[in-house]
N, C-alpha and C positions, 0 to 999 in steps of 0.2 A: 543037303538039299531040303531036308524036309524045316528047317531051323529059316530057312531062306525062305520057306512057302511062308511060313507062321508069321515069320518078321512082313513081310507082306500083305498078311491079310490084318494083322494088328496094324499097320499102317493104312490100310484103307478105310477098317474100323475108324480107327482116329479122326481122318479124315468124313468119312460121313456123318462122324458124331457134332465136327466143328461146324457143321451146316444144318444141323440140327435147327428147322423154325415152328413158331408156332402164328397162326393169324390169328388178331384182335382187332375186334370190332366196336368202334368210339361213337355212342350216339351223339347226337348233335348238342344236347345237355351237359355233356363232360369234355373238360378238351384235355387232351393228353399233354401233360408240361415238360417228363422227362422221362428216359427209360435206362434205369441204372446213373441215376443222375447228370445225363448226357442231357443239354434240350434238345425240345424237337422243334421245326421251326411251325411256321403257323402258317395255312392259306388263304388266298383272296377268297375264295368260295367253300362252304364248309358248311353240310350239315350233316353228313354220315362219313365217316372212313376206315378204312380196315388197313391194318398196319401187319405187317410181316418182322415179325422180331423173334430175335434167337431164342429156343428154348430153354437155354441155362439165364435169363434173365431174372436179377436177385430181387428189383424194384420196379414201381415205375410210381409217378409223382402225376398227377390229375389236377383240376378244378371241376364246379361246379357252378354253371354259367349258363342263363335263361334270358328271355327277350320273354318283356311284357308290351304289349302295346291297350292302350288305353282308352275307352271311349270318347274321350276329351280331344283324342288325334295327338296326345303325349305319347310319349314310350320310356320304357325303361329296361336294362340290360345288370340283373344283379348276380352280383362274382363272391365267390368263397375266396374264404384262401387256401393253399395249396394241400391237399391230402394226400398223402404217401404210403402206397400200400408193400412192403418189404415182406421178408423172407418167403417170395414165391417160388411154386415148386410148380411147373408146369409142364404140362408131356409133349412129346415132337409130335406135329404132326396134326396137331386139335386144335379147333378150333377155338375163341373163347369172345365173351362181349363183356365190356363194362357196362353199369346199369346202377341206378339209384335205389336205394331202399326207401320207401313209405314216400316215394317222390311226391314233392308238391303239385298238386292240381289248381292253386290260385294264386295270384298276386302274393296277396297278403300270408298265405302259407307258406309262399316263398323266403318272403324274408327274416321269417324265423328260420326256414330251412337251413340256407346258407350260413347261418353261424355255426351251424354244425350237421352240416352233410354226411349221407352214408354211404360211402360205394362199394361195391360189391364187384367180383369176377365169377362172372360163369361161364360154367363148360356146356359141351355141347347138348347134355341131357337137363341142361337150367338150372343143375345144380349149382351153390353159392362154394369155390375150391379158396376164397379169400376176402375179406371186408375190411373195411376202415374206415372208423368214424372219424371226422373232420376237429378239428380245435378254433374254440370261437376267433371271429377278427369281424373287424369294421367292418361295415356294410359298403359297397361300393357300385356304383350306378354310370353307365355307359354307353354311347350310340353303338347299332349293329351291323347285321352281315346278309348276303348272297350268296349261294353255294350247292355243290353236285358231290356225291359218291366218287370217292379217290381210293385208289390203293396203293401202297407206301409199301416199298422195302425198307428193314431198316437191321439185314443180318448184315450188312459188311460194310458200310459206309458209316464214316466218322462223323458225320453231320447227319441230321438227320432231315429230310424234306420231301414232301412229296410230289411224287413221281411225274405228273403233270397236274392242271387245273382246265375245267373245261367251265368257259365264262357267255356267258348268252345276256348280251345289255342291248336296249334299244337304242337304233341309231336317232343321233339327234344334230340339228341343221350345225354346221361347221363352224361358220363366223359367230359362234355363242360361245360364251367364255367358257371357262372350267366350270363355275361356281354354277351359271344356270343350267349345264349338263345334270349333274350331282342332283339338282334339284329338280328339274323335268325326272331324271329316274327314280328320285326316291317319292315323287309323287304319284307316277306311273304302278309301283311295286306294291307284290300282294305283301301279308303279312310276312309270311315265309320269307320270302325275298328279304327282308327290311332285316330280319333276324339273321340272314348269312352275312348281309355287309356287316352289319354293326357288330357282329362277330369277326369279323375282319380289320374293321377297324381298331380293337381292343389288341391286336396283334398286333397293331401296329405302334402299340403305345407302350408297349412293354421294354 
């Protein structure tokens, strides 16, 4: 009996250990590309999200992607290439954020930035538990994006995507094609706004 109790509670053990998550939180500067080299998929609206991944996860793969807009009424959206931060050892249960080191504050520090980005993970007390400097690549420039605070499971599901998307666009008269839609809103649109589409966009071209 008692060999019967044990085998049971090592069995629930087990069991609790496999459901083991940790939340991470993706500022709108970083988008999360892969975890454990799985992708993740990408949404319409996007500029914070908090993701629920298993605790034993060994990788996850990032970029580093900013929306400039420009006095001239130009913009610009410049992309890293992929940074991969491996052999993570993260605890059940805690919470953690991705974040930039010495993040750029200008255009132009931007695009030094991007050839070789820093990211970092921190835990709940802001300490740095992981970093990884980025390796140079082209420069690369893009229309943007729209977007709201999402939260993503991503302990058991083979695909990864999130959970809903909550979209708030102006209605605009019916008989008007697609194309002057698009453009009534991206005229209408604060900065912010311009910076989740065209973030969205970029997802869509990958």
């Amino acid at each position: 009996m008692k060999i019967s109790v044990l085998a049971m509670a090592t069995t629930l053990f087990a069991a609790t250990q496999s459901f083991a998550a940790i939340k991470l939180t993706v500022p709108e500067e970083i988008k999360l590309m892969a975890v454990d080299h799985q992708d993740v998929s990408g949404s319409l609206l996007q500029s914070k999200q908090t993701y629920q991944l298993d605790a034993n996860i060994k990788s996850i793969s990032v970029r580093y992607q900013q929306y400039f807009e420009h006095l001239n009424d130009t913009h610009d959206i410049l992309k890293s290439a992929t940074v991969s931060i491996e052999q993570l050892n993260l605890i059940d249960g805690q919470s953690y954020r991705l974040g930039l080191v010495n993040a750029p504050k200008t255009f132009e520090q931007a695009q030094k930035y991007k050839e070789q980005p820093i990211v970092a993970i921190y835990d709940e007390n802001n300490r740095v538990v992981a970093q990884q400097e980025g390796v140079k690549a082209n420069s690369k420039s893009l229309l943007s994006s729209i977007g709201l605070t999402q939260n993503i499971d991503l302990t058991t599901k083979p695909v990864i995507k999130p959970l809903k998307d909550e979209v708030k666009l102006e209605k605009v008269i019916q008989h008007e094609g697609k194309e002057v839609q698009m453009i009534q809103i991206w005229q209408r649109a604060n900065t912010e706004e311009r910076q989740k589409f065209l973030n969205w966009l970029d997802t869509q071209s990958k």
